[in-house]
Residue, then its C-alpha position, 0 to 999 in steps of 0.5 A: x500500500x503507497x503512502x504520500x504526503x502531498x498537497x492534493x487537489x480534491x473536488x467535492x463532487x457530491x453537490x459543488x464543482x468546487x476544487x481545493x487543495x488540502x495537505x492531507x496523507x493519503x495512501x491508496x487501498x488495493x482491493x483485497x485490503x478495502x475490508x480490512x483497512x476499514x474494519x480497522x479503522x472503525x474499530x479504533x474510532x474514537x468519537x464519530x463515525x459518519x457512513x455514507x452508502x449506495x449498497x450494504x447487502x447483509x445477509x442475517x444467515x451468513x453472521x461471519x460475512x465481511x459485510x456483516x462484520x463491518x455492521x457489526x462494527x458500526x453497533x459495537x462502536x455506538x455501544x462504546x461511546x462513538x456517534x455514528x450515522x450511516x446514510x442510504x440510498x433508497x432509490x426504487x428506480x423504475x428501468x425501462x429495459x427490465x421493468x425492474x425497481x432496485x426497491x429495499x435493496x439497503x432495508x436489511x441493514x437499514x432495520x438492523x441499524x435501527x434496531x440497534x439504536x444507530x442515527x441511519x436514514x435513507x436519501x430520498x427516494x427521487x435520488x441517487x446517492x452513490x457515494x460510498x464514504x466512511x469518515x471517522x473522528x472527522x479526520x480519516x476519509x475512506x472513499x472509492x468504488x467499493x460498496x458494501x457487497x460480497x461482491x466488492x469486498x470478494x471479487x471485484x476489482x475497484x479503486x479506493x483511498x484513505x486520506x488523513x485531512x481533518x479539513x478534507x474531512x470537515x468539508x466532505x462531511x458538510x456536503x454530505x450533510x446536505x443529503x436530503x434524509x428520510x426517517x423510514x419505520x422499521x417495516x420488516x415484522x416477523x420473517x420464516x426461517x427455513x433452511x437451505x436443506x429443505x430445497x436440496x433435498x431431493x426427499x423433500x422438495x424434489x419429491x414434493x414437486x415430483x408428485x406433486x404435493x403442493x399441499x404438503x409443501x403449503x402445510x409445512x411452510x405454515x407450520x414453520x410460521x407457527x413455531x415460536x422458536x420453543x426448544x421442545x419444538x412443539x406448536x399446538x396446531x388449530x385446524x380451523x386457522x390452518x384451513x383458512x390459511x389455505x383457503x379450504x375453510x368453505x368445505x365445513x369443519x369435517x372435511x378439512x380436518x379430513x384433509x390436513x389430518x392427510x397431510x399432516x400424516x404424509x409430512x410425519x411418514x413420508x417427508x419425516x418432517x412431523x411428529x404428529x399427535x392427534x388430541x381427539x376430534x374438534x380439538x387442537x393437534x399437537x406437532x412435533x417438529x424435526x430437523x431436515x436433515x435428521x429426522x431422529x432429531x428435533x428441530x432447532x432454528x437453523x444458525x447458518x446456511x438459511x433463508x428468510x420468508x416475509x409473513x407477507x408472504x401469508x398476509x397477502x395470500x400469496x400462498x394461495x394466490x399463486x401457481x406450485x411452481x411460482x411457489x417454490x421459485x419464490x423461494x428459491x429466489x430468496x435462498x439464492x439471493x440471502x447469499x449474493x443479494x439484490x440478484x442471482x443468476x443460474x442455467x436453468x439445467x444447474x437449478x435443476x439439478x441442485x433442487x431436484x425439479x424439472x426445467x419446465x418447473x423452473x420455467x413456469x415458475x419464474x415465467x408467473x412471478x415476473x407476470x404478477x411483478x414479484x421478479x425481474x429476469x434479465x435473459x442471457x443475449x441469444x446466438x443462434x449459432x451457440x443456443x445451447x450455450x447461452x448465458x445464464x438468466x440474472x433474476x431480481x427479486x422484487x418485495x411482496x406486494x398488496x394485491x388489494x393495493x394494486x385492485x386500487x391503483x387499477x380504479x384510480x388509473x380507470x376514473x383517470x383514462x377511462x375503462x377501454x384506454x386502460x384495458x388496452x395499456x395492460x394488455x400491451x403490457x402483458x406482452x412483455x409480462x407486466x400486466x401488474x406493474x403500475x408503472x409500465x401499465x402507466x408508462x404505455x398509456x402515456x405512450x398511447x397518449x403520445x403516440x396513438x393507440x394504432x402504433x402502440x398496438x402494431x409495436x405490441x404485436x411485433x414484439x410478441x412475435x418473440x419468444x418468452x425468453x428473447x432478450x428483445x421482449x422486454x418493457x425497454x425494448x417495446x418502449x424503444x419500438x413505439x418510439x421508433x415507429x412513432x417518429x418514422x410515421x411523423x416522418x412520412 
């Protein structure tokens, strides 16, 4: 690592053009020395710590994490004394290429900060804020390229330098502290834990959806949500709140005990994920749960090697709402992406083999949680002369969203345009799977507006002349096409 002393030059480029020269040492930061030199220095800080961040992707299953240790040194030293404030982007940018918004990619840390009792704050939302910038007891700065992600500390390659000016840093935390904040609550509630190995398995997901018994799967999953962490693994299991939850409560009492008292059995013998302990009729039951991977043993909340699920996910009756094979990606996608947050990509042959299901799953899968708005999918660009050995997919999640809030936001947009003018705008944007996205529903009824309804239509039609999985039917490329047509027609 280079150390100089030197008069250096430095623009604040965060919201001035200005230049000043400050006397300052300065010493640049290889990229495998990033995590280390700034885990140093916020463990010997003795008054403040100021953070600065576009991306910190924590991942609660993976406590020994290099991201989790930096968060982790941000808490330890507000506990001994040190003022720290830590700023994050919150940008949910709509992108036309892909539908996609970056929505919540900061909210894990954001909440863990919170809870811990830290000053941490999101930029708003309309912005940017793309610095990453640690300035500890107003004196060192830590700049460059580095996020706060697996990847930046891990993999990739970026610049970085700390520099030693308390001028430097008394005028770089000043334009920083011109950032536009908001104060966000704490949204997360209660998440699911439910271990990796349930999806590897092939004795329990892999058979699940090679019988298929999406009811078993549904049934477990509930359970989980049930279990309070109590260490004789118990949950005392109401029949009548369970049918609700899948749905089946209109059968009457008999006939969906009937029913669950078959899952339950099939989970206890078949999966061996279950004790289960009849009490007598129109009466509780009491399960017994046990560890995925030795069913001789009770369960235990998984420590590592886990992943989370929103109640959300039951709350907005997702659970019910969508298709098995949805079911299971949505879950997949939150495995995959507890360990290489916000996206993931994978060949479709590969997550099939890890997760002992079939491509055409996998497929229908992801094909119905990008048409309900729950994931972003980014194809690999196609060779017609190499198709076998096309790039794999990039997926992004998005959050669990409200159905009932979209039935709303569907009304609004009817009083406003009227029923025939937005029937045709979602039917454009099921073309490119975005029949519920607000945004792109939107986004195509301004083009009509601008463009005419004739045009949107005929571009709507070329571009589902393409394949579900062709790079070119996508929101961006749809958009581009009505452009393109509407000035070639302007121009004859």
């Amino acid at each position: 690592m280079k150390k100089s002393f030197a008069m250096i030059g430095l623009a604040l480029f965060f919201f001035s053009t200005k230049v000043l020269a400050y006397q300052a040492e300065v010493q640049d930061i290889p990229s495998d020395k990033y995590f280390e030199i700034t885990l140093n220095e916020i463990n010997n800080a003795k008054s403040s710590i100021e953070v600065v961040m576009y991306l910190v992707s924590i991942f609660p299953s993976q406590p020994d994490s290099q991201v989790n240790q930096l968060v982790n040194a941000l808490i330890k030293a507000k506990e001994r004394g040190v003022q720290v404030k830590v700023i994050l982007d919150h940008n949910m940018d709509f992108t036309e290429s892909t539908g996609a918004t970056s929505q919540n990619k900061n909210q894990a840390a954001y909440e863990i900060l919170k809870q811990n009792g830290i000053s941490v704050f999101f930029d708003e939302s309309q912005t940017y804020t793309h610095a990453k910038t640690v300035v500890i007891d107003n004196e060192t700065v830590i700049l460059g390229s580095s996020n706060w992600s697996k990847a930046a500390l891990t993999q990739n390659n970026e610049t970085n330098a700390i520099i030693r000016s308390k001028s430097f840093a008394a005028d770089l935390v000043a334009e920083l502290n011109k950032i536009k904040v908001q104060d966000v609550p704490v949204i997360s509630g209660k998440k699911v834990i439910l271990s990796q190995d349930f999806l590897t398995q092939e004795k329990l997901l892999g058979q699940m959806v090679t019988e298929p018994d999406e009811r078993a799967f549904d049934v477990y999953l509930y359970l989980l949500k049930e279990f309070d962490g109590n260490k004789d693994s118990k949950i005392t299991l109401n029949f009548k709140t369970l049918a609700e939850s899948l749905g089946i409560e209109t059968m009457g009492n008999e006939a969906y005990r009937r029913q669950i008292i078959k899952v339950l059995n099939k989970l206890e013998t078949k999966y061996e994920l279950i004790g289960f302990e009849p009490q007598g009729q129109n009466k509780d039951a009491t399960i017994t749960l046990k560890d995925p991977s030795d069913p001789k043993e009770n369960y235990t909340l998984p420590q590592v090697n886990y992943f989370e699920i929103p109640v959300t996910y039951w709350d907005y009756h997702w659970n019910r709402t969508l298709l098995f094979p949805a079911k299971v990606m949505f879950l997949l996608n939150l495995a995959h992406t507890s360990v290489s947050s916000p996206s993931w990509y994978m060949s479709r042959e590969l997550i099939s083999k890890i997760h002992h299901i079939s491509g055409t799953f996998v497929t229908d899968g992801t094909r119905e949680l990008k048409k309900q708005n729950l994931l972003s999918i980014e194809y690999g660009p196609i060779d017609r002369n190499n198709y076998h050995e096309r790039p794999a997919n990039t997926y992004t999640p998005k959050p669990l969203y409200d159905p009932e809030e979209l039935k709303k936001e569907l009304v609004r947009l009817e009083h406003k345009y009227g029923k025939e003018k937005l029937d045709r705008a979602v039917q454009v944007s099921s073309v490119v799977f975005q029949e519920n996205n607000i945004q792109t529903i939107q986004a195509f009824i301004d083009l009509e507006d601008q463009y005419g309804k004739d045009i949107v239509e005929k571009a709507a039609q070329k571009i589902a002349q393409q394949k579900a999985d062709n790079p070119k039917r996508t929101v961006g490329y749809l958009i581009n096409t009505i452009k393109s047509m509407g000035r070639n027609n302007n121009d004859k």
